[in-house]
N, C-alpha and C positions, 0 to 999 in steps of 0.2 A: 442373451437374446434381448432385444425388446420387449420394456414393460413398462406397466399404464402410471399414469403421473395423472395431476389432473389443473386442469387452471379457472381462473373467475371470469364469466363473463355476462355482459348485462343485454341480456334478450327482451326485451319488450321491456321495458323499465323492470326489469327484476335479475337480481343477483345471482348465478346458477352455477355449480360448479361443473365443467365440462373434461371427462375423462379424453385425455390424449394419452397416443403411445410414445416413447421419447424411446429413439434411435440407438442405446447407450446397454453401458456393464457399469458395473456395482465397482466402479473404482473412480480414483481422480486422474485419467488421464482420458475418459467417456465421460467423467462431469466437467473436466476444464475445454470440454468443445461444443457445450451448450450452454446457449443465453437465454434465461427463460424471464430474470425481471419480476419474479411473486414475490408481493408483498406477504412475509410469514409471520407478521406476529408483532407484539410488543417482549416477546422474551425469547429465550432460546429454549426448546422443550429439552426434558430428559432423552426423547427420541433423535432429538438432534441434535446432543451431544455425544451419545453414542454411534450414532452413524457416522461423525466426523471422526471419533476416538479409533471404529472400527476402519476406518478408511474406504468404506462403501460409498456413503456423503450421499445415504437412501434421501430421494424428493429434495435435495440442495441440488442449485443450478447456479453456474457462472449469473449476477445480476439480480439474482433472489437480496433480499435486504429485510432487517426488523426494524421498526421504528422504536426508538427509545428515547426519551426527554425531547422530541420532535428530533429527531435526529436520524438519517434516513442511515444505517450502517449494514454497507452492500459487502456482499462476498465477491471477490474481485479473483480469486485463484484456489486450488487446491492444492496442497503435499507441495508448495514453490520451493520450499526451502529443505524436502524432507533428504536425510541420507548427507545436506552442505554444511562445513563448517568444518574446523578445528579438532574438534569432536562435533561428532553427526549428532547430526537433530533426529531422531527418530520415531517422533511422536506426531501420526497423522494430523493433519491440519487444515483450517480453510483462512485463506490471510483476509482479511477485512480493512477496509478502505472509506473513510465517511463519502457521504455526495458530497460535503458543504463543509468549511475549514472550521474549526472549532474555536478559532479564535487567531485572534493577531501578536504576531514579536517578532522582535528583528534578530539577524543572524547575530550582529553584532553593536555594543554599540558606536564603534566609528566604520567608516567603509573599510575595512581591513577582511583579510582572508587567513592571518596567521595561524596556524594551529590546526586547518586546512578544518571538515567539519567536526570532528571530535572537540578542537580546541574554540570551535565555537561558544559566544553565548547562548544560542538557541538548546546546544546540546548537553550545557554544561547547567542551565538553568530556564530555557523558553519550552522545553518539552515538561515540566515538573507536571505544569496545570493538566495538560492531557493524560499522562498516563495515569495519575490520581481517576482523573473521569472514564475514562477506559476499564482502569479497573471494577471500579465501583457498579459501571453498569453494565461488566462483564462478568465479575466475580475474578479476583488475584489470581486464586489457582489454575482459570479458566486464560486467560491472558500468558501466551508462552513465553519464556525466553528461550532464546537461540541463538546463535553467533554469524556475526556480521564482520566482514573484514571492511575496513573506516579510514577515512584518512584522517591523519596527525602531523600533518608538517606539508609545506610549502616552499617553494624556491622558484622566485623570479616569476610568480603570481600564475603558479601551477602546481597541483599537488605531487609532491613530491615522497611521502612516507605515508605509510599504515600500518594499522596493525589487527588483530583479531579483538571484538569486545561484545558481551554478552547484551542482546540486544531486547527488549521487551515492546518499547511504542519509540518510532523511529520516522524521520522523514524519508520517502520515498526518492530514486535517483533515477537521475534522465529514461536509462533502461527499461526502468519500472513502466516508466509512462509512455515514453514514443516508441518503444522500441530498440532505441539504439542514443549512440552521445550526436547532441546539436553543440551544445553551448561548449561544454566542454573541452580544454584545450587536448590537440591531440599529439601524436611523437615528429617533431617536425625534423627528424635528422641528426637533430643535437640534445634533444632531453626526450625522458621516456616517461610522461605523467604519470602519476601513478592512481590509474584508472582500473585496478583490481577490483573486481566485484565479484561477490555470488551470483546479484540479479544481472543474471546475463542476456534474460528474455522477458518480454513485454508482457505483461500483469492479462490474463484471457481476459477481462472484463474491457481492457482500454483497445486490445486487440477489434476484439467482436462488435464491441458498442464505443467508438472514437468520443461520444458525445458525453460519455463521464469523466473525459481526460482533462476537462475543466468546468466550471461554472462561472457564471454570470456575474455572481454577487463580488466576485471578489478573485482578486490574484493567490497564489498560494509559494511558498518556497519549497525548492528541491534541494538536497544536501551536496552538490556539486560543485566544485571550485572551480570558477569558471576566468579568474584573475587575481592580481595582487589586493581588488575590492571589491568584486564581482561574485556572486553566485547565482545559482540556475534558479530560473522560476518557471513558473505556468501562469501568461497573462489570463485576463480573465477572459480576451474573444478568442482566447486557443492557439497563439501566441506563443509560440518557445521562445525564449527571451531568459534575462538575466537583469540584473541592478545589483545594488553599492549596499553591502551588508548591512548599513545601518537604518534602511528601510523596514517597517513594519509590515509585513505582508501574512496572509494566512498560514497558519497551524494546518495542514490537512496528513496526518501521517499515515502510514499501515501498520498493521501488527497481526500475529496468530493465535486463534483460538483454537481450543482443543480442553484434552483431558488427560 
């Protein structure tokens, strides 16, 4: 049934918290169909690591975020990934997604696509500085790994091979964010890309609220081979687009917390 939540609002110059009833059930498939957008805090409570651990995700809402070292870090999904993988991931979750890239590297350093994004330098050493940061103001144990099927080889400036690998703090791909592949080459008859993915549905946060699916400050990269030098980005005015690996563009990845 419906039950009370409550949100901030500023009545006459004064701050008040105002009890609402929120339409939902004590699970992630009633939390990932609301966008509520509360700012919850500077840290993650013991109550709401339990409520993610129990898979209830009590008072988390698609859009809710904590700020940490100014860092706006929004829940963007629940359970996205729970039961996928190689071996199942089966440890409830809420995947987290920053507003703003944490910083800049390039996929590569020349415009090449070899090694499709596994074989990348972003993956192979441009993700170091983030999951250090991730961890640290998540806590390691808090920070899940789970399995990601990836690509590792290219042919004729399409990805061509993957494979399964255990994934912790990871760039995001087209999926994630639009919906569906733009940039990405598709099976035109005579090659069959190899566009295998878990994330086969659009993140509820980019769904409901289109307007976190970029920022202003800056472009960011998505891990999509998009040619023989090309990979997927997200311009900074919302922009599906691509450039030449050896471009410096935003860090903005996802990852899972839990317990």
């Amino acid at each position: 049934m419906p039950y009370i939540s409550k949100i901030e609002a500023n009545i006459n110059g004064e701050k008040q918290d105002i009890p609402v009833f929120s339409p939902g059930f004590a699970n992630a498939g009633s939390h990932n169909s609301i966008f509520r957008g509360q700012n919850l805090g500077s840290y993650v409570t013991s109550e709401q690591w339990t409520a993610i651990q129990n898979g209830t995700f009590d008072d988390l809402y698609i859009g809710d975020y904590w700020v940490i070292d100014g860092i706006n870090w929004r829940i963007a999904a629940f359970d996205y990934y729970y039961n996928c993988g190689d071996s199942a991931f089966t440890k409830h979750h809420a995947v987290i997604v920053p507003d703003t890239s944490l910083y800049s590297h390039n996929m590569n350093d020349t415009n090449v696509t070899t090694g499709g994004y596994v074989g990348s330098k972003m993956y192979t050493e441009g993700l170091g500085q983030a999951k250090t940061q991730i961890q640290n103001t998540f806590g390691v144990s808090h920070v899940l790994t789970h399995r990601l099927l990836l690509t590792n080889a290219t042919t004729n400036g399409y990805a061509s091979g993957g494979a399964w690998f255990d994934s912790v703090v990871d760039l995001m791909c087209e999926t994630m964010v639009y919906g569906s592949m733009i940039m990405s080459p598709m099976n035109n008859g005579t090659n069959i890309p190899y566009n295998y993915r878990i994330e086969k549905g659009q993140l509820p946060l980019f769904q409901m609220a289109p307007q976190y699916t970029f920022n202003r400050s800056g472009t960011y990269w998505l891990r999509d081979v998009v040619s023989a030098s090309y990979f997927a980005r997200v311009n900074n005015s919302g922009l599906a687009n691509s450039n030449g690996a050896s471009r410096a563009y935003g860090v903005r990845p996802a990852f899972c917390i839990g317990i």
